[in-house]
C-alpha positions as CSV (number, residue, x, y, z in Angstrom):
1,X,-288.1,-38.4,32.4
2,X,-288.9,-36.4,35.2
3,X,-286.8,-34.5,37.7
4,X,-286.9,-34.7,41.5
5,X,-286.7,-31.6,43.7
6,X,-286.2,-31.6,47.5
7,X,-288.4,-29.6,48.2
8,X,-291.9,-28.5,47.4
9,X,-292.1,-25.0,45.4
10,X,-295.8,-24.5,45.5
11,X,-295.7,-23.6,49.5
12,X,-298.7,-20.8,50.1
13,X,-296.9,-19.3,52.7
14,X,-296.9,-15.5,52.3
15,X,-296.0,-12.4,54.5
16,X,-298.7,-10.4,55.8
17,X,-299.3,-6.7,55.1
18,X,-296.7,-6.1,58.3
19,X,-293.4,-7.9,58.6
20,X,-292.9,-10.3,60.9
21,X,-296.0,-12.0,60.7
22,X,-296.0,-14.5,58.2
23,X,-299.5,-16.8,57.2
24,X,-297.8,-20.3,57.1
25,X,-301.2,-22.9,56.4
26,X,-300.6,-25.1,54.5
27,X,-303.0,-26.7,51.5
28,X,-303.3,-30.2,51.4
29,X,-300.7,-32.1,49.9
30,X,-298.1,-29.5,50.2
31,X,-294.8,-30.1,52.3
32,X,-294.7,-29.0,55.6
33,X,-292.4,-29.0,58.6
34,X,-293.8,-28.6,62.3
35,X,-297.1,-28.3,60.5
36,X,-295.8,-24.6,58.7
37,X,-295.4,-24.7,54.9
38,X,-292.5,-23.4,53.4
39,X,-291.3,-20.0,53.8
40,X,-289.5,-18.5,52.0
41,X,-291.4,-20.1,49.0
42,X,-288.4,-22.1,47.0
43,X,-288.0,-22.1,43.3
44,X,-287.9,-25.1,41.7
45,X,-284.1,-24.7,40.2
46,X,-281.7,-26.8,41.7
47,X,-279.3,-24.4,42.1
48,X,-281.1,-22.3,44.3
49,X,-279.6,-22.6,47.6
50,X,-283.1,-23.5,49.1
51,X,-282.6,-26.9,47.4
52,X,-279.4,-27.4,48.1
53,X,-278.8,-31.1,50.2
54,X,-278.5,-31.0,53.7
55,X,-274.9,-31.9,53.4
56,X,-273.9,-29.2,51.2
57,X,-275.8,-27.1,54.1
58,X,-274.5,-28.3,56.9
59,X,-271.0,-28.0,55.7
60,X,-271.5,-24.4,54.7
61,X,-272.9,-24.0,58.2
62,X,-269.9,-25.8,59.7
63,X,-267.5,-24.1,57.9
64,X,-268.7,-20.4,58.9
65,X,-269.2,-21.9,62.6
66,X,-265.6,-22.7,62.5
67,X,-264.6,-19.3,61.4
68,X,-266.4,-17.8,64.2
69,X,-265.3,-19.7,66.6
70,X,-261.2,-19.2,65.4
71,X,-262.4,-15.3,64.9
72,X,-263.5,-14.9,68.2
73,X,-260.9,-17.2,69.9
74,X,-258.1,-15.7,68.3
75,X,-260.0,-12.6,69.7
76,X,-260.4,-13.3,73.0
77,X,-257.7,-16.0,74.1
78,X,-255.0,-14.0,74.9
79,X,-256.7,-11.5,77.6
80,X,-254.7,-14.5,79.6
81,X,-251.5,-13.1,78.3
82,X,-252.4,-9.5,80.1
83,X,-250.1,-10.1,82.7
84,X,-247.1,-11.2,80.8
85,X,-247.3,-9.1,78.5
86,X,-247.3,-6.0,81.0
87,X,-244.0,-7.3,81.8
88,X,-242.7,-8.1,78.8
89,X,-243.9,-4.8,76.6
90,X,-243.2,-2.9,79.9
91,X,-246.5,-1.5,80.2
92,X,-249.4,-1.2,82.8
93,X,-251.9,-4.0,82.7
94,X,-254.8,-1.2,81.1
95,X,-252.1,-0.5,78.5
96,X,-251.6,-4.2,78.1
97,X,-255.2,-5.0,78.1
98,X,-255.4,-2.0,74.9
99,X,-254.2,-5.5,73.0
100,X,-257.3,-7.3,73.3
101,X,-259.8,-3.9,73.6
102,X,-258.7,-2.2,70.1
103,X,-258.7,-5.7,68.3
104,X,-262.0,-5.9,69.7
105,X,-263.1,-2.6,68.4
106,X,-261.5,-3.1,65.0
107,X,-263.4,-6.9,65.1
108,X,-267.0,-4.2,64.7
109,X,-265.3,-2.1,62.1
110,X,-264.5,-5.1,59.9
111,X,-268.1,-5.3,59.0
112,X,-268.1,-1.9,57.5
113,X,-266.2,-2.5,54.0
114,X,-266.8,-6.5,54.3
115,X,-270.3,-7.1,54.1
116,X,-270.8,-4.4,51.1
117,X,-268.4,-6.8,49.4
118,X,-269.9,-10.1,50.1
119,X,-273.1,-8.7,49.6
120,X,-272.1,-6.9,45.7
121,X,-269.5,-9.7,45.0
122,X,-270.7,-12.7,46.7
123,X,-270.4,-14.5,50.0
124,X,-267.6,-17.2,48.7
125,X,-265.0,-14.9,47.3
126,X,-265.1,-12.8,50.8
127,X,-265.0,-15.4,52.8
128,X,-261.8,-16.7,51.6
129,X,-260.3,-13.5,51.3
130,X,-261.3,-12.9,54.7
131,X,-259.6,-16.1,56.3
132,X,-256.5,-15.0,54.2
133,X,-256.5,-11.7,55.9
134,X,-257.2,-13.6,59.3
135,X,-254.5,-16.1,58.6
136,X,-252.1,-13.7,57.8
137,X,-252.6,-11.6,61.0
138,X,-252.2,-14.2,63.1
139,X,-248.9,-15.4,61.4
140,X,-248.0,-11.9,61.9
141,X,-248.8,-11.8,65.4
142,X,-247.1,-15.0,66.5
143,X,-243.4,-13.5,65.1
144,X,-244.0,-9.9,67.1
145,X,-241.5,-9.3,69.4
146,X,-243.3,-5.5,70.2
147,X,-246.0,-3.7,71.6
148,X,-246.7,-2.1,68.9
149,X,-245.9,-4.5,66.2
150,X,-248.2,-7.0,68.0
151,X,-250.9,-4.7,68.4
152,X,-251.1,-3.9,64.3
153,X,-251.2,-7.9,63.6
154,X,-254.0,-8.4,66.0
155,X,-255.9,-5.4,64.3
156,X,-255.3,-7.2,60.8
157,X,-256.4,-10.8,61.9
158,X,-259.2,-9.3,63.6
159,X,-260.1,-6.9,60.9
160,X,-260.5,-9.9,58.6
161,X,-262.1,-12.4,60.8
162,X,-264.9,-9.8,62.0
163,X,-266.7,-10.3,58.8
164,X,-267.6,-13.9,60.8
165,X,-270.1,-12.5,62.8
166,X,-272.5,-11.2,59.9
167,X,-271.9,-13.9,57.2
168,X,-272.6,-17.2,59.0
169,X,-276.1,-15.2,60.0
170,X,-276.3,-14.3,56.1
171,X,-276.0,-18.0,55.2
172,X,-278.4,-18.9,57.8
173,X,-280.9,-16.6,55.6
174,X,-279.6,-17.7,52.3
175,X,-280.1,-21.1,52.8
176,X,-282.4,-22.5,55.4
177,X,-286.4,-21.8,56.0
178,X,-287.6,-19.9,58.7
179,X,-288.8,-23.0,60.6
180,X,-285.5,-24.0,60.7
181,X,-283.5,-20.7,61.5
182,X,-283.9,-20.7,65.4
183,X,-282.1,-23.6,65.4
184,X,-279.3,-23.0,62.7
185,X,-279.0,-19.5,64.3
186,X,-278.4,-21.5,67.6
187,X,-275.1,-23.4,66.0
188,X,-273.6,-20.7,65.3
189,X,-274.0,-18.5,68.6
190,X,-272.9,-21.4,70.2
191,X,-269.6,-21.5,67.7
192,X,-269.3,-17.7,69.0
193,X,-269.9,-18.3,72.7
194,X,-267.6,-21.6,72.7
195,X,-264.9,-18.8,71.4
196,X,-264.7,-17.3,74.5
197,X,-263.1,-20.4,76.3
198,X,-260.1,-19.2,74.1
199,X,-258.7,-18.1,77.2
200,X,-258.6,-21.7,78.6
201,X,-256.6,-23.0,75.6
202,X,-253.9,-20.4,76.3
203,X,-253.8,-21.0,80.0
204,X,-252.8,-24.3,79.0
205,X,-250.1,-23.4,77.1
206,X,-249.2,-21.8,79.7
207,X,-249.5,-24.0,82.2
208,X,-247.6,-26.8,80.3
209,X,-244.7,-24.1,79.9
210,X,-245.4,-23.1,76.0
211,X,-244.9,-19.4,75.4
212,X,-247.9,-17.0,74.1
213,X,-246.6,-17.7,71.1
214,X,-247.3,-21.3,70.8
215,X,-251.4,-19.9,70.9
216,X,-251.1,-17.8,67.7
217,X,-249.5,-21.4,65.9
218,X,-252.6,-23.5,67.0
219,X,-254.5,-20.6,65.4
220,X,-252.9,-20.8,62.1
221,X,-252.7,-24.5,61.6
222,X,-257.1,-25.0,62.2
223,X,-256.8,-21.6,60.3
224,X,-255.4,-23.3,57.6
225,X,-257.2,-26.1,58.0
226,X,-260.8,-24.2,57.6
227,X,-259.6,-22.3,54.5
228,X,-259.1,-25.7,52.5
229,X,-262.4,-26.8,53.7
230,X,-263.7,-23.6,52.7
231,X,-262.4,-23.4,49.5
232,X,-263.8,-26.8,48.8
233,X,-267.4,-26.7,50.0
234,X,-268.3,-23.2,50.8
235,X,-270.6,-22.6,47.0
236,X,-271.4,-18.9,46.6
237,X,-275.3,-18.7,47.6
238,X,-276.0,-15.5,46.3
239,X,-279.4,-16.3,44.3
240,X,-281.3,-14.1,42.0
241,X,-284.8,-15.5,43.3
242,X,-287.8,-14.3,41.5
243,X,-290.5,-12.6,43.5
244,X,-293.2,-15.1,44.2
245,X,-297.0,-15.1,43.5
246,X,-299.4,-15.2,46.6
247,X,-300.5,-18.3,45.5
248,X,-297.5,-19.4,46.0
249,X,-295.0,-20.5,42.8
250,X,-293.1,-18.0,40.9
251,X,-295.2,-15.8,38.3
252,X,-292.2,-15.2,35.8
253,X,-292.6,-19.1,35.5
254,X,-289.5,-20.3,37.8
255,X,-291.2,-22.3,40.1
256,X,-292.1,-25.2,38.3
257,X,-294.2,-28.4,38.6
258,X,-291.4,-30.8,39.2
259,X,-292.2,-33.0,41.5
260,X,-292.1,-36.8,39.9
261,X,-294.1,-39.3,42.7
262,X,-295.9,-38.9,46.2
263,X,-293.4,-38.9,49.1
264,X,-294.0,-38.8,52.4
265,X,-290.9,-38.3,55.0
266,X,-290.8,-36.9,58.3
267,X,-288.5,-34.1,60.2
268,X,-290.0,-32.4,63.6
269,X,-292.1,-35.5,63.8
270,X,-294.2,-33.6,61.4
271,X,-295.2,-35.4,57.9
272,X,-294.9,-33.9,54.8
273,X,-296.6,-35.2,51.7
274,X,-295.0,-33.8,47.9
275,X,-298.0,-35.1,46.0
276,X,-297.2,-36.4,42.2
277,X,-297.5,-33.7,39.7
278,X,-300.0,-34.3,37.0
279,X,-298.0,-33.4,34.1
280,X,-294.1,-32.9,34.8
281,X,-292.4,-30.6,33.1
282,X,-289.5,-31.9,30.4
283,X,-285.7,-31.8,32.1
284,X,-284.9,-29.1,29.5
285,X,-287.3,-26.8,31.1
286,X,-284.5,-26.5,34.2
287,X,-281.3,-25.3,34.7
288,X,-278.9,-28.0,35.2
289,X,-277.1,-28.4,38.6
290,X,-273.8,-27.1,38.2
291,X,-271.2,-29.6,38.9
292,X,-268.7,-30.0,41.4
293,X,-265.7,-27.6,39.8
294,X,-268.2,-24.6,38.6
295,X,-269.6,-25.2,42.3
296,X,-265.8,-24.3,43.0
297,X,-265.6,-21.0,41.1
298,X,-264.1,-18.2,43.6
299,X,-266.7,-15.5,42.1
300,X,-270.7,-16.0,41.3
301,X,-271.9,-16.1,37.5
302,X,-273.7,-12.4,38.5
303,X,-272.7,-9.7,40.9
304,X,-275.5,-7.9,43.1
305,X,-275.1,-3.8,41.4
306,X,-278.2,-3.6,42.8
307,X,-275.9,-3.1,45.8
308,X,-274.7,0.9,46.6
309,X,-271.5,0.0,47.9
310,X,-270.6,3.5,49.1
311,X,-273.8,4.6,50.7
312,X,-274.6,1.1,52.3
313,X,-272.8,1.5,55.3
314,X,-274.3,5.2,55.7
315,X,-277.7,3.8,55.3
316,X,-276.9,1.1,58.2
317,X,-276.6,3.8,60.7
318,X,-280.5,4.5,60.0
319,X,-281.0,0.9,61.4
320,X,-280.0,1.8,65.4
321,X,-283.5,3.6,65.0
322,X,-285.0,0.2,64.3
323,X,-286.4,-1.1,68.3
324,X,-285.2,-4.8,67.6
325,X,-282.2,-4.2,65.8
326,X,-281.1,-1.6,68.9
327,X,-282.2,-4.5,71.2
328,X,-279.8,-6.9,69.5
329,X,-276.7,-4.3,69.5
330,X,-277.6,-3.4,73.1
331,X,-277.2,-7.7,74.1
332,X,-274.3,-8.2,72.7
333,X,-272.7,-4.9,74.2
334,X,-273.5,-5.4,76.9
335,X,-272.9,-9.3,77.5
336,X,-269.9,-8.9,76.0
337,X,-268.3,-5.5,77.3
338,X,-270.5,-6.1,80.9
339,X,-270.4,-9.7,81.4
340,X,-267.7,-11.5,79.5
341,X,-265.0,-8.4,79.8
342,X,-265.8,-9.2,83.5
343,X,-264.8,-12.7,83.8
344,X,-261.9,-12.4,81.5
345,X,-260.0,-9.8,83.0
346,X,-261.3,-9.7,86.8
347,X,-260.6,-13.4,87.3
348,X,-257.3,-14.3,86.3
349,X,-256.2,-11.0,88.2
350,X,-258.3,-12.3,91.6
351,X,-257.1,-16.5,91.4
352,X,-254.1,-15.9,91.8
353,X,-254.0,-13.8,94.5
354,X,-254.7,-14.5,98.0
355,X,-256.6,-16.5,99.4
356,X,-256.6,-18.8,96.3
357,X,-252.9,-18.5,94.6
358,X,-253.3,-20.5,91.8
359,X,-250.3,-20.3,89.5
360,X,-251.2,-17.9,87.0
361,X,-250.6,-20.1,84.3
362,X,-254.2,-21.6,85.1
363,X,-255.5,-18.2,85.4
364,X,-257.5,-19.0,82.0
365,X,-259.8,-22.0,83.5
366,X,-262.6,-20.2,83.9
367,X,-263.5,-20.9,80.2
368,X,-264.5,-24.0,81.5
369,X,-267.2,-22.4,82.5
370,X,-268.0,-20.8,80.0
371,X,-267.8,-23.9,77.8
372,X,-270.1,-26.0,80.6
373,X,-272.8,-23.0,80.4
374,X,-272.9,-23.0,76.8
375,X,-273.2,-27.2,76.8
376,X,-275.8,-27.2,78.9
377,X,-278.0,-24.6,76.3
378,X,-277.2,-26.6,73.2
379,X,-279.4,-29.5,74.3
380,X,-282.5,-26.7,74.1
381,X,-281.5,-25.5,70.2
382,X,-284.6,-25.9,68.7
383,X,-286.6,-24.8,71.6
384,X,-287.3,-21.1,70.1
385,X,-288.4,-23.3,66.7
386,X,-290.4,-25.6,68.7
387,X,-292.3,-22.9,70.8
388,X,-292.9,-20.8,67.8
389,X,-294.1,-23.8,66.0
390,X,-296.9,-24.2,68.8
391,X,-298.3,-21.1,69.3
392,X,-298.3,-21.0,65.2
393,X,-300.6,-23.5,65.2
394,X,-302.6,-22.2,67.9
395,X,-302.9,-19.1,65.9
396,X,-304.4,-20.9,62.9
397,X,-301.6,-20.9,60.9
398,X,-300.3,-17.3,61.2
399,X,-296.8,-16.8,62.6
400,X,-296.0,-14.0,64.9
401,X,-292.2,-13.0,65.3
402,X,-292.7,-12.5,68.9
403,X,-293.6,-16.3,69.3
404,X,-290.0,-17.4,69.8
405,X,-289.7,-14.5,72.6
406,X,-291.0,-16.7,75.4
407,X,-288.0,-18.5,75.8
408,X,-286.2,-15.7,77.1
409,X,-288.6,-15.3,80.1
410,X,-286.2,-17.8,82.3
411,X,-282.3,-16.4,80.8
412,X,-283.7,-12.9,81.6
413,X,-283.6,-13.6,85.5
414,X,-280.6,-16.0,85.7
415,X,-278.1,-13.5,84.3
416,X,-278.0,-11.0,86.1
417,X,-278.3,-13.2,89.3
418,X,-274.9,-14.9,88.1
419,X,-273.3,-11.2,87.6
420,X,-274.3,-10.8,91.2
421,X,-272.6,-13.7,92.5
422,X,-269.6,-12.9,90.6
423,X,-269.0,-9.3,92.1
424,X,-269.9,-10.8,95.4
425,X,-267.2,-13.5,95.2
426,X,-265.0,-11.6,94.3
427,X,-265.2,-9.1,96.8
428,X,-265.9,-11.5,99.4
429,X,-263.0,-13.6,98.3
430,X,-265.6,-16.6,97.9
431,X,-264.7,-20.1,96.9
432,X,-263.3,-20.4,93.3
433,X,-266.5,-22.9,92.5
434,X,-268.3,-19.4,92.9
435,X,-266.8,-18.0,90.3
436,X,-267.2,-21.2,88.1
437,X,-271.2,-21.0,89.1
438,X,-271.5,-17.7,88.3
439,X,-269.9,-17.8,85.0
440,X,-271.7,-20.5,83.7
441,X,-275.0,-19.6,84.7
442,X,-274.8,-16.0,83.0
443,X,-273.1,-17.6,79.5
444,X,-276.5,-20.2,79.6
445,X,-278.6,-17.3,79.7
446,X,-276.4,-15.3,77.4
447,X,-276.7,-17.9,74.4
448,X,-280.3,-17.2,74.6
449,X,-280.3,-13.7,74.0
450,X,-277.0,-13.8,71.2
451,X,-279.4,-16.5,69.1
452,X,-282.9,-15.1,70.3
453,X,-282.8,-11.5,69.9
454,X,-281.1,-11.9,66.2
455,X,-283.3,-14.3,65.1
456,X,-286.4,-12.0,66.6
457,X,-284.7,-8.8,64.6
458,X,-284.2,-10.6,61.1
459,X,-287.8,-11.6,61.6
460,X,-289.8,-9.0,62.4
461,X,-288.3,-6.2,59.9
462,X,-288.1,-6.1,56.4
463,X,-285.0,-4.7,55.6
464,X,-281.7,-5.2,53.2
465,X,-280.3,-7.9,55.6
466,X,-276.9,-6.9,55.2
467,X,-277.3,-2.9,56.2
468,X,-278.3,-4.3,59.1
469,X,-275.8,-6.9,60.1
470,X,-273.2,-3.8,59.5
471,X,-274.6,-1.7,62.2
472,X,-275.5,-4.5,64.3
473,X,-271.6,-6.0,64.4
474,X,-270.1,-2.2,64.3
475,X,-273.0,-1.1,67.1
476,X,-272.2,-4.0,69.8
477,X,-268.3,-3.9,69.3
478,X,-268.4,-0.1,69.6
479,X,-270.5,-0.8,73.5
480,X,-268.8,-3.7,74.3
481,X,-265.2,-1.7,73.9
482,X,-266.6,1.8,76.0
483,X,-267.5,-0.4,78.9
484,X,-264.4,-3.0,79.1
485,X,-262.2,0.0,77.7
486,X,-261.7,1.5,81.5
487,X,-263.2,-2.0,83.6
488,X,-260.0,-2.6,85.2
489,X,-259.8,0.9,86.2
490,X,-263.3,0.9,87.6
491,X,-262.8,-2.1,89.5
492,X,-259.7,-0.9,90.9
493,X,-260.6,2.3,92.1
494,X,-264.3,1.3,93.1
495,X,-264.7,-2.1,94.2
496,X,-266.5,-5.0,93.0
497,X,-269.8,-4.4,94.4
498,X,-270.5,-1.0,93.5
499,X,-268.9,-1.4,89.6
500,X,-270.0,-5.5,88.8
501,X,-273.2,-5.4,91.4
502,X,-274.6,-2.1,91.4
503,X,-273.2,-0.4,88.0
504,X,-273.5,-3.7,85.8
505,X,-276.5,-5.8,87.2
506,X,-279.0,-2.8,86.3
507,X,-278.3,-2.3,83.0
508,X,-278.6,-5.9,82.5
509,X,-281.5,-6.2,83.7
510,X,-283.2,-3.3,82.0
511,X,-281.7,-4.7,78.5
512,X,-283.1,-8.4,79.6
513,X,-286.4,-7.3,80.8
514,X,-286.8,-5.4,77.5
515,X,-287.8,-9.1,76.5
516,X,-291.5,-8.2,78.0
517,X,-292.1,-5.2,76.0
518,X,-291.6,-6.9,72.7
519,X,-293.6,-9.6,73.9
520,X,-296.2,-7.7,74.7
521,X,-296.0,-4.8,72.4
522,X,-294.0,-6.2,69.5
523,X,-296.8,-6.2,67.0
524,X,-297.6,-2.8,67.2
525,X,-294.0,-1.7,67.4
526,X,-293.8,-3.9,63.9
527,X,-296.8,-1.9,62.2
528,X,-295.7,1.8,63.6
529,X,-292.5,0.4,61.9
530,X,-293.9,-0.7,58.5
531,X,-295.7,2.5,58.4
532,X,-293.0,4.9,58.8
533,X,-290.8,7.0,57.0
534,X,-288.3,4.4,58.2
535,X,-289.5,1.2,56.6
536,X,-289.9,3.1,53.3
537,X,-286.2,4.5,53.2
538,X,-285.0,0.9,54.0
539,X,-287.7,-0.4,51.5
540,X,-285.5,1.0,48.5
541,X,-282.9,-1.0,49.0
542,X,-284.5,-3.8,49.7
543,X,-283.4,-6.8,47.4
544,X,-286.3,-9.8,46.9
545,X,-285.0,-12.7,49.3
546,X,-282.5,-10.3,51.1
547,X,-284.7,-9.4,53.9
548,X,-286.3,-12.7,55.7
């Protein structure tokens, strides 16, 4: 009897001699999705995570969104408690403010000894132990009745939880194609963005005339929650996969002829056709799936010593010299530190001041922009996928990295334009459906480049995967604290105007409009990059699979 696969492991896509562009014809008769075969080329073992259903996928995916949404929530909720807890720590609002700025810092630094581990010792294991650090800071937090004492459980929940920002994009790359990655890359920016409406949540707390630490409770319990679900579903997806041969299969024999009848189904609106193999293999020629309790396991059958733990984060630094991973860093620094750090702090401080004097308890509604912006992207998800998927084919098959750039073109003009009516309202004491505008046209644009710019620097350089999500989630935490570090301050002693308007807006700008140079130029930034000194330092750690 023969055994079915999912999917079709004699794909002839291939990477070309420079990464990042990736030769994705199909033969005839071979599975394809958007008219691209498969990449990365799966092996025919039914444990490899390639194979894996879409459930057991989706609730991997769902699980790590979760986490990053609780991470950054947890993170970012309470700058709504600035205010009281000036008062009640007896401090000055920048001192106060130190209590969502360090965490913040310490969220980057996470990264440093976390993704060594998961990537030695396997994604599973660290995740749980990371939502037990997480869970255990916030329980922490919700019992401090000090400064101090509050500010060292907010470093330990956000310690653990940073390690949510490099492993949901480390699934991603474990287990989906690259045809598919735009989009899967898209749930879980979202996930992030939707974070930042913690501040909403607390506000009504507040508003309903719950104390702050009512907040840190609502954590715990979905907290909680996610580590059951976790524990039960989360299957560790580190995979050994063997190097595989330009005509596609695997040469050391892993990538076997298993496919038992013709099959045609559709997904993108695209068909795919798995033709019947002429002489299936016997089951004993496959691993069997492992069942549901060694699926449960907390560690994987073999650890990656392939991995330097030490020297791995050292070697991560060597990435900020890397165009596209800078770019990402530089995004998220700045969209966070710039823009988000912005609306977070400058808003509830304006509302409920004249002329609007709102209560302060619904000082935190201005997530609700932020949660409108972010809905109104998730109905364009697969747009990068779709766009790449188009030009592909008008390039005969071969896939740029730069083809998913294009749908930047529009986010790179509406943010800054939103950061301009921000600073204007408030100087001008606008309406408060200014603010709301302004907010939620910058987050729309903002998803874009949190999803975009990752996906465009996974794909276009072949490096160790994890090195680079070290520096990437240390690099934009570090920017993101220098410029909301002293933003009150700024504000305060400058103006709106010349600190949001004439200080912010440019250097948005320049980082958006950097969109046209890889667009234009991307290629031959990619081969000065595979020809460098560079590419060959990174190339020796490279694992098979680890890179894209």
């Amino acid at each position: 009897m023969a055994i079915a696969i999912r999917h079709d492991p004699h794909s002839h896509a291939h990477e070309e001699s420079v990464p990042g562009t990736v030769n994705l014809t199909a033969k005839e008769g071979e599975e394809t999705h958007y008219g691209q075969a498969l990449y990365p080329v799966p092996s025919a073992d039914p444990n490899d995570p390639l194979q894996w259903t879409k459930f057991k996928k989706h609730m991997i995916m769902f699980c790590a969104c979760a986490f990053s949404f609780l991470g950054i929530s947890a993170l970012l909720g309470p700058a709504v408690y600035v205010g009281l807890w000036s008062v009640q720590f007896n401090v000055d609002p920048n001192t106060a403010a130190g209590l969502v700025n360090y965490p913040n810092l310490i969220f980057g630094f996470g990264s440093v000894i976390l993704v060594p581990l998961y990537k030695r010792y396997g994604r599973r294991p660290v995740m749980l132990l990371s939502l037990l650090a997480y869970i255990g800071g916030i329980i922490g937090a919700s019992q401090s009745t000090t400064y101090g004492g509050l500010l060292g459980w907010r470093i330990v929940h956000a310690f653990g939880s940073g390690v949510c920002e490099a492993l949901p994009v480390q699934l991603v790359n474990d287990v989906f194609f690259l045809h598919e990655r735009g989009k899967k890359l898209g749930w879980y920016t979202v996930a992030l963005c939707l974070g930042a409406t913690g501040p909403m949540f607390c506000g009504f707390m507040l508003a309903a005339g719950y104390s702050w630490n009512l907040f840190f409770y609502v954590e715990l319990a979905f907290g909680g929650a996610l580590f059951i679900l976790c524990f039960l579903f989360v299957e560790e997806s580190l995979y050994f996969r063997g190097p595989v041969a330009p005509s596609g299969g695997s040469p050391s024999g892993s990538n076997l002829e298993v496919v038992t009848s013709s099959a045609t189904t559709t997904d993108g609106n695209e068909k795919q056709q798995r033709p019947a193999a002429s002489e299936p293999p016997d089951d004993s020629t496959l691993p069997a799936r492992k069942s549901w309790k060694q699926q449960l396991k907390i560690f994987p059958d073999k650890f990656d010593y392939t991995c330097d733990f030490w020297t791995m984060p050292l070697r991560a630094f060597t990435h900020l010299l890397v165009p596209s991973t800078f770019w990402v860093i530089s995004t998220y620094g700045i969209y966070i530190g710039l823009c988000g750090f912005s609306f977070n702090f400058v808003f509830p401080i304006k509302i409920v001041q004249p002329p609007y004097n709102w209560p302060e308890t619904n000082s935190g509604l201005s997530a609700i922009a932020t949660f409108i912006g972010f809905g109104l992207a998730l109905p364009l998800l697969p747009a990068s996928d779709v766009l790449a998927a188009k030009l592909t084919r008008r390039n005969g098959g071969i896939r740029e990295a730069e083809m998913r750039l294009g749908v930047l073109i529009p986010a790179a003009l509406i943010a800054p334009a939103g950061q301009v009516l921000f600073g204007i309202a408030a100087a001008k004491d606008l309406h408060w459906i200014c603010y709301f505008i302004a907010i939620a046209i910058t987050q729309w644009a903002g998803y874009f480049y949190f999803t975009l710019t990752l996906a465009y620097a996974v794909d276009s350089y072949n490096a160790n995967l994890s090195e680079m999500l070290i520096i990437m989630n240390l690099g934009k935490q570090a920017i993101s604290f220098g410029f909301s570090g002293e933003l009150l301050n700024w504000i305060l002693k400058h103006g709106y105007v010349t600190i949001v308007v004439a200080a912010f807006v440019p250097i948005l700008v320049v980082n958006n409009m950097t969109v046209v140079v890889f667009m234009l130029w991307g290629k031959k930034i990619r081969t000065m990059m595979a020809n460098s000194w560079l590419a060959r330092f990174h190339g020796k750690s490279l694992v098979q699979g680890d890179g894209h």
